[in-house]
N, C-alpha and C positions, 0 to 999 in steps of 0.2 A: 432389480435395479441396483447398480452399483451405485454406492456413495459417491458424491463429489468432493476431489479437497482439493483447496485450492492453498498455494504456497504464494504469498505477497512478498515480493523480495527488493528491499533497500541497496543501498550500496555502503550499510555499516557491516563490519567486520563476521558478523554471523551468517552473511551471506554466506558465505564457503560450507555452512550447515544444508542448504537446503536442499531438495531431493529432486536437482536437476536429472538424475537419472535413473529416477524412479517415475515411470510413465502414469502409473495413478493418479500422479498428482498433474493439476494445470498450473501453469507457473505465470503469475500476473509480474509484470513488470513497467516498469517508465522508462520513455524512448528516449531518455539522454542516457541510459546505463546499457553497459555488455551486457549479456549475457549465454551461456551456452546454449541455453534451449528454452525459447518463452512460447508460451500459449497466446496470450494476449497482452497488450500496451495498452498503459491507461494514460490520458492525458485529458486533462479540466479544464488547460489553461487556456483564455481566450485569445485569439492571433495577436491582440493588443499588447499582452505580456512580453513578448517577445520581440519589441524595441528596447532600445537603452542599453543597459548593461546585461540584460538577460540575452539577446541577440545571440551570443556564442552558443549557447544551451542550444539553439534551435540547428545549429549544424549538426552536433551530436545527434539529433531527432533526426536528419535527412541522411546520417549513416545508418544509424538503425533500419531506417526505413525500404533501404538499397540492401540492408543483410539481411531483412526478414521481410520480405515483400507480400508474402501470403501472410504472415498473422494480421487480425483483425487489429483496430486501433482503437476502445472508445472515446471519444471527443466530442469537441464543442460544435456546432456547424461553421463558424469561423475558421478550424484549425482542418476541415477536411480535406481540403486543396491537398495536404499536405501529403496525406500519406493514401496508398495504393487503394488500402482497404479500409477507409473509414468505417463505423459506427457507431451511430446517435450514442450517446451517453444517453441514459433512461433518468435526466435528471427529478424532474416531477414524480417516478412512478420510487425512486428512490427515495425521494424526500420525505412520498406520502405513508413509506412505509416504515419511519421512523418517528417516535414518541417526539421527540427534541432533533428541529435540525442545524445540525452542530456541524459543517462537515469543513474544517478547517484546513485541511492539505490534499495533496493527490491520493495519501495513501487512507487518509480514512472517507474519501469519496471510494476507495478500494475495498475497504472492509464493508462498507454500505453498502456496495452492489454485489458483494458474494452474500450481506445478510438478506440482499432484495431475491437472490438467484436461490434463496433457498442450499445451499451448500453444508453437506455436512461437517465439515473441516478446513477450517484455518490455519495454516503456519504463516508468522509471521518471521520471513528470514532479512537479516540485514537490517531491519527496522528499529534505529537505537533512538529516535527523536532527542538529539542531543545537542549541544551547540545552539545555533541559529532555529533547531527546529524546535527546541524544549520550549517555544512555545503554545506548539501544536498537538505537542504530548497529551493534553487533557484528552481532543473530541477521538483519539486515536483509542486513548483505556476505555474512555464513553462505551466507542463501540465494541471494542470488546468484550464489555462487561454486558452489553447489550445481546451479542451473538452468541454468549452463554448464558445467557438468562432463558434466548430460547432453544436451548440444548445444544448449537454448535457446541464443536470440540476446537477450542482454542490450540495452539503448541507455540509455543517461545522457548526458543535452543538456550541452552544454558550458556552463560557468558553477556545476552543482552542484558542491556541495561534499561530497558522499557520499563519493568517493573521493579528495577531497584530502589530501596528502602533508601532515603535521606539520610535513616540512621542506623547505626554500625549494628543493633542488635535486630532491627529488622521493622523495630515498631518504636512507635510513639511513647515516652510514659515510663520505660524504662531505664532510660540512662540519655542525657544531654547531651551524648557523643553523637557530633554526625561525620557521615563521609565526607561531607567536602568544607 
């Protein structure tokens, strides 16, 4: 049986790392972003989300959906209207298979359901939770630390800032210098 890896890809600046053409890998993506070549589109959000000022996001999601008509979608039942090839998000079977549930953005309901799928490998490309998302950051490392705890193989390309240190030496305790 071949290993699974699955590549989670952002639209922060590491994206251009990831191993769209290396067929190994399945490439999870979110249907407001390009991409050259996705396995599957994850979307949490419920049809609700998508009044107000979110509205525009959901055009991006009816391009996507006309460029990749055969990838599968997983989503809300709300949001299935939408695209060709719905499928349930496993949100219970996910939740129940996690110690703490923490699942605070799309992408670590992302990394939850390749920890539910059993996957031997993780990249996380484009994934900088920075900005508006740094405060999502926590339930994101959670699971990470989570899907190596039970042997996944983690991969974060070098240049993300996911796991960068506050402070200039890397750690706590040795000098009151921080990055920012």
């Amino acid at each position: 049986m071949n290993p699974r890896k699955v590549a989670i890809v952002g639209r922060g600046s590491t994206y251009r790392a990831a191993p769209f053409l290396d067929t190994e890998w399945e490439i999870w993506g979110l249907p407001w972003i390009s991409y050259p070549r996705v396995s599957r589109f994850i979307e949490i959000h419920e049809q609700t989300f998508y009044t107000g000022p979110d509205a525009e996001r959901d055009s991006y999601v009816a391009r996507n959906g006309e460029r990749w008509p055969d990838v599968p979608v997983y989503c809300t039942e709300s949001r299935a209207h939408a695209f060709k090839k719905p499928v349930p998000y496993p949100f219970k079977e996910v939740m129940d298979c996690l110690p703490f549930q923490f699942l605070e953005d799309s992408v670590a309901h992302m990394v939850a359901l390749a920890i539910y799928e059993g996957v031997s490998e993780i990249g996380l490309y484009g994934v900088h939770m920075m900005g508006a998302y740094v405060s999502h950051r926590p339930s994101v490392t959670y699971l990470v630390g989570l899907a190596q705890g039970r042997g996944i193989k983690v991969t974060v390309p070098p240049g993300s800032p996911l796991f960068m240190s506050l402070y200039v030496q890397g750690r706590y305790g040795i000098t009151d210098e921080r990055r920012y």
